[in-house]
Every structure is written in structure tokens, then in C-alpha cells.
N, C-alpha and C positions, 0 to 999 in steps of 0.2 A: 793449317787449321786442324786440318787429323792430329797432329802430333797435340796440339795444343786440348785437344777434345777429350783425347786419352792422359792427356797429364793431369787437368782438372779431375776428370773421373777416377786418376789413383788416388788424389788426393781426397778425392772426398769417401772412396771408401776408406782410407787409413782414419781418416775422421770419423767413421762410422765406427771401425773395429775400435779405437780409441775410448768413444763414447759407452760400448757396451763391456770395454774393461773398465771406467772407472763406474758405472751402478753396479757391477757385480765384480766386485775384488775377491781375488783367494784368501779368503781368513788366514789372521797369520796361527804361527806356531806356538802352541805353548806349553809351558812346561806339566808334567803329571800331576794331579793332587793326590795330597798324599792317601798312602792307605787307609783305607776307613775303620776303626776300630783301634787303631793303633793306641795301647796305653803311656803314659811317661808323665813328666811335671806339666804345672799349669804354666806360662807364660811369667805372670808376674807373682811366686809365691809369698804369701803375708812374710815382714821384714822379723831378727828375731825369738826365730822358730826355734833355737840353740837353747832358749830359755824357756819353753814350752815345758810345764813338772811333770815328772810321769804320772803316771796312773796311780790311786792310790787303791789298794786293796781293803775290800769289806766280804765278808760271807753275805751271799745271796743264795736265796732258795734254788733251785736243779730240776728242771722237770722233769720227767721218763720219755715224754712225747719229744713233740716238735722240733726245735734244730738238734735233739740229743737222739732221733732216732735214727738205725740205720738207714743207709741212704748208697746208692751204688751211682760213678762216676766213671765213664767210660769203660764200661765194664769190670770195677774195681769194687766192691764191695767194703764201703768202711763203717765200722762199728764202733761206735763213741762210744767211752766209758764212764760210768759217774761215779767212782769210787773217789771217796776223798784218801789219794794215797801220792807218794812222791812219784815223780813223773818227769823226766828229764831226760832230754837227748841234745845229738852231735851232731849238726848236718847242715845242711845249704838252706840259707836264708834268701827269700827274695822280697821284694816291694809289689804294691799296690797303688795306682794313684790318680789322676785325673778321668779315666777311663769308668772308673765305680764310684766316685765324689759326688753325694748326692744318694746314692742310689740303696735300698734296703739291704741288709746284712743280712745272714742265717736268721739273728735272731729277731731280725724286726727292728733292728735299729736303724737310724741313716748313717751310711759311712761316710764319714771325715777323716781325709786324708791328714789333716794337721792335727788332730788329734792321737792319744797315745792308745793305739789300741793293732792288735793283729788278727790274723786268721789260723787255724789251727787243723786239722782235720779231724783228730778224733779227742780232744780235750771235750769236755762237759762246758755245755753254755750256760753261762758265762763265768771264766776262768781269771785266773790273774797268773801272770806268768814273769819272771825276769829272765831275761834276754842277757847274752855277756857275746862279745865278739873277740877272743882269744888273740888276732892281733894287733888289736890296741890297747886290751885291758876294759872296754869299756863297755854300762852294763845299762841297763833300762827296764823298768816296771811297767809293761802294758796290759789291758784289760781283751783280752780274747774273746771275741763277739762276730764271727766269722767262720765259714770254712773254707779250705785250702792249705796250700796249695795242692795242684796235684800233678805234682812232676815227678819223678824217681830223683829221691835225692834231698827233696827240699824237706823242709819240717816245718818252715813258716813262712810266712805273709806280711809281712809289717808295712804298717802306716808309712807316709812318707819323711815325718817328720819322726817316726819311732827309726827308720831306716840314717835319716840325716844324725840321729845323734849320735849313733853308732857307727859314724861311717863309710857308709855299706849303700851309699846309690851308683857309686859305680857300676853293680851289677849283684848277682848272687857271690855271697862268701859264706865259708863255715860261722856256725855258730854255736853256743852252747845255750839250751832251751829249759829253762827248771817252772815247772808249775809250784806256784804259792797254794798249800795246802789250805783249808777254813781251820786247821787246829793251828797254826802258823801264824794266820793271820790273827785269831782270837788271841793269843799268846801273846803277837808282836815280837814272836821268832823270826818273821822271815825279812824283819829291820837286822840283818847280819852285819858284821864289821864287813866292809867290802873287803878287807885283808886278810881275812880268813873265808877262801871258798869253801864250801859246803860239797861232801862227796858227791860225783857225780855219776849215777844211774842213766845208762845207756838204755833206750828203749828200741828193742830190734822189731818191726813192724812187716807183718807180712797179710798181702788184701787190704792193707789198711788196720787190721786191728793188731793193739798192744799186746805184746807177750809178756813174762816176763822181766823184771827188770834185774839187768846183774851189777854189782858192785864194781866201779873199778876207782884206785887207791884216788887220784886227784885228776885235774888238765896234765900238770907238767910243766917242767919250762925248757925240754929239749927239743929242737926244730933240725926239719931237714930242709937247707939250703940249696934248690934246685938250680938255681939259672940268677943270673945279677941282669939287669938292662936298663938302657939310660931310658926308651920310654917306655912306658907301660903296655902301648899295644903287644909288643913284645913278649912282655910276661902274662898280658891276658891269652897269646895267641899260645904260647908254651902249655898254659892252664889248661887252655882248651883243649888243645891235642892231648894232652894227657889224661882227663876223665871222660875224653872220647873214645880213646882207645883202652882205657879200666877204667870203666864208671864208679867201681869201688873205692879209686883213691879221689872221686870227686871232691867228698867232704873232708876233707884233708887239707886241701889245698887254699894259698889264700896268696893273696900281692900286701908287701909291706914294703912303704917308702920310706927308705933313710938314706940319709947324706945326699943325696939325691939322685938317687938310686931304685928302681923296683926290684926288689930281690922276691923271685918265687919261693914261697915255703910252703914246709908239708910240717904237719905234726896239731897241737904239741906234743909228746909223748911224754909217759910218768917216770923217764930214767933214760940213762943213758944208753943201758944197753937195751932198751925198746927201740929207740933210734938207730941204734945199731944195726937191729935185725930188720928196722924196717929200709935202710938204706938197699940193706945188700937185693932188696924185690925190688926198689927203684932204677937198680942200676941196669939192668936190660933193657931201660925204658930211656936211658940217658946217655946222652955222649962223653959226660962227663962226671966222675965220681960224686954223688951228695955232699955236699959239706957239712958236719953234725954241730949243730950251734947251740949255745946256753942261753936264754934270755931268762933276765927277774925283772 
């Protein structure tokens, strides 16, 4: 009977302990959500966007005040300019995109990501600017109603769909940046044959504000050949390492796909022998000599 007395009693406390594990279960485990703030594309973006017209350019009035006055950004001081004069640089392009969708611009507008429009840091609001991505040839008119970016390096901001036609959502790549002048626009100069580029004026930027601008002869169609890889991560990881360890050759740098292939390139340069002289600074940086290539 003892034996029997104490067998009922194990059993009914394992039924007890039983009982107070199933009302109180260990939550299970789940996975992180994601970072909050996180920018990138919307889920389902409108179909089509490839056919989206750029921007057309009109002269609009300039204030002195409001988004065109200085304005300091981590402790950077940038000072817009409102001269209507040519204005063109060389440098890392990035996007903007469901993170600001919706949300007021510099100048009061609401941003739309699907629409053609960029951010600029010290361009006059509002600006009209063509946009060219020197490794595909391909160019875009958008309406600059924005400021940014502000990273060392970059020079613009573009829409999402200004970035898709170009592109350029992979991530940041070089670009070439030329403000449409209001004498350009009144003329219907700045309608150029796409086959004949227009000189391109480097604007060297220091604190944020424009210096002078100096003449240099064209793009070029001479490239330096860093690295060939079957995927991309590859030539992005290459990129990386490389305007990490010389931020200067940052804007230089770009991934072009052919045959199917990522091949890293640097340039373009205005000749062969710029290419030249700019291999021979590569090569401490590379395992393997540049290879100096013609593209038209």
C-alpha cells in the first residue's frame, strides 16, 4: 500500500508540474526585426518606371533666403550659390528612397521617389541639372529640389527611378553632374546633341562651398582595367577596399558588366597617356598590373 501511496503521489505531482508547464510556456524564439530607419525600395514599385520623361527644364525665380541659405551639417558648413553660371562635377552618386517618400524636401516640396528629381548640397533651389553615368553612356534631366548628400565623395542624391534609369541602384557609382544654366534653358541650348558632350568643369568643394571651376579638355574614352570577376560581390569588395584605403580614387571607380563578366574600372581619362600615368599610382595598390582599355 506504501509503495502504491507514493506511486499515485509521483504521479500526481508530475501532473501538477505538467499542468503549470502547459498555462505558462517559454515563448518561443524569434527572429530580429529589422533595423528601424533602414532606407531602400518599396516592396511593390509602380510597373514601367523605364518610361518615366525626365524633368523638363524651365527658369524659375531664386530666393536669397530659405533652402538657398547657409546651413551647417555635422559640423560642415555649406554655402549655396545662386549665380547662374556653369557648374559641373565628377563624383559619387547615391539614391534616396522609401525612407523620405512622402516626406518635405529643402524646399517645401513632397518627395517622390518615382519622380525625376535629386538632392544637391550647394546648387540654388531649384536647379535643373543632367546627370550622365560614364559607364553606360547614359544621361537624365532631373529637377534638384533637395539637399544632400553628405558623405565625402558623393555630389548627388537621385530619385529612385532617376537612379533606375541610370543604372546606378546597385549602390553609389561615379558620375558626371552639369547644372542647366536659365540662359541654356531660355535658348534651348541645353537640348545638346547627346553625341557631342559639352566641356566638363570640375568643381573642387571645400566646407561645402564651390570654388572655382577649371576647364578640363573632355570625359575621355580611356579606362583602367583593375580586376575581371565572374560575380560582382567580388568587384564591389575590390571597389571597396580600394577607396577605403585612397578615398581619392573613390570617384573613379565603377563595376561594368560585359560578356558576363564584372570587370572593375577606373577612369575615364582624356588620353592615353593620362591613363598611363594614372596606372603607374594604381599599381602599389594592385597585385596585378592595370590594363589600359579604349572604350567609344
Amino acid at each position: 500500500m506504501r509503495r502504491l501511496a507514493a506511486l499515485l503521489s509521483l504521479l500526481a505531482l508530475f501532473a501538477l508540474l505538467s499542468g503549470c508547464a502547459t498555462r505558462a510556456p517559454v515563448p518561443p524564439v524569434s527572429a530580429p526585426a529589422p533595423a528601424p530607419g533602414r532606407d531602400g525600395p518599396e516592396a511593390n514599385p509602380p510597373p514601367n518606371l523605364l518610361t518615366v520623361p525626365d524633368a523638363v527644364p524651365k527658369v524659375e525665380l531664386l530666393r536669397q533666403g530659405g533652402p538657398n541659405k547657409p546651413y551647417e551639417i555635422d559640423g560642415v558648413l555649406y554655402q549655396p550659390f545662386l549665380e547662374d553660371k556653369p557648374f559641373v562635377q565628377r563624383g559619387l552618386a547615391s539614391w534616396y528612397g522609401k525612407k523620405f517618400h512622402g516626406r518635405p524636401t529643402a524646399n517645401g516640396e513632397v518627395y517622390n521617389m518615382y519622380a525625376m528629381t535629386a538632392a544637391h548640397a550647394t546648387m540654388p533651389l531649384p536647379s535643373y541639372a543632367r546627370v550622365r553615368n560614364p559607364a553606360n553612356g547614359r544621361e537624365v534631366v532631373v529637377r534638384i529640389n533637395d539637399r544632400g548628400p553628405f558623405h565625402p565623395g558623393r555630389v548627388i542624391d537621385l530619385s529612385y527611378t532617376a537612379a533606375l534609369k541610370l543604372d546606378l541602384l546597385r549602390g553609389v557609382a561615379p558620375v558626371e553632374v552639369e547644372r542647366l544654366t536659365a540662359e541654356a534653358i531660355r535658348s534651348g541650348a541645353w537640348k545638346r546633341d547627346s553625341q557631342e558632350p559639352p566641356p566638363v568643369y570640375v568643381a573642387q568643394e571645400s566646407a561645402g562651398a564651390p570654388q572655382r571651376e577649371t576647364l578640363n579638355p573632355a570625359a575621355g574614352n580611356f579606362w583602367l582595367q583593375l580586376g575581371s570577376y565572374r560575380l560582382l560581390d567580388g568587384a564591389e569588395a575590390m571597389r571597396s577596399l580600394l577607396a577605403g584605403d585612397q578615398p581619392a580614387l573613390a570617384p573613379l571607380l565603377t563595376v561594368i558588366r560585359e560578356n558576363g563578366l564584372h570587370r572593375l574600372m577606373a577612369g575615364p581619362y582624356g588620353s592615353r597617356l593620362e591613363a598611363a600615368d594614372a596606372a603607374e599610382r594604381f599599381k602599389p595598390l594592385m597585385t596585378e598590373t592595370p590594363l589600359l582599355v579604349e572604350r567609344r
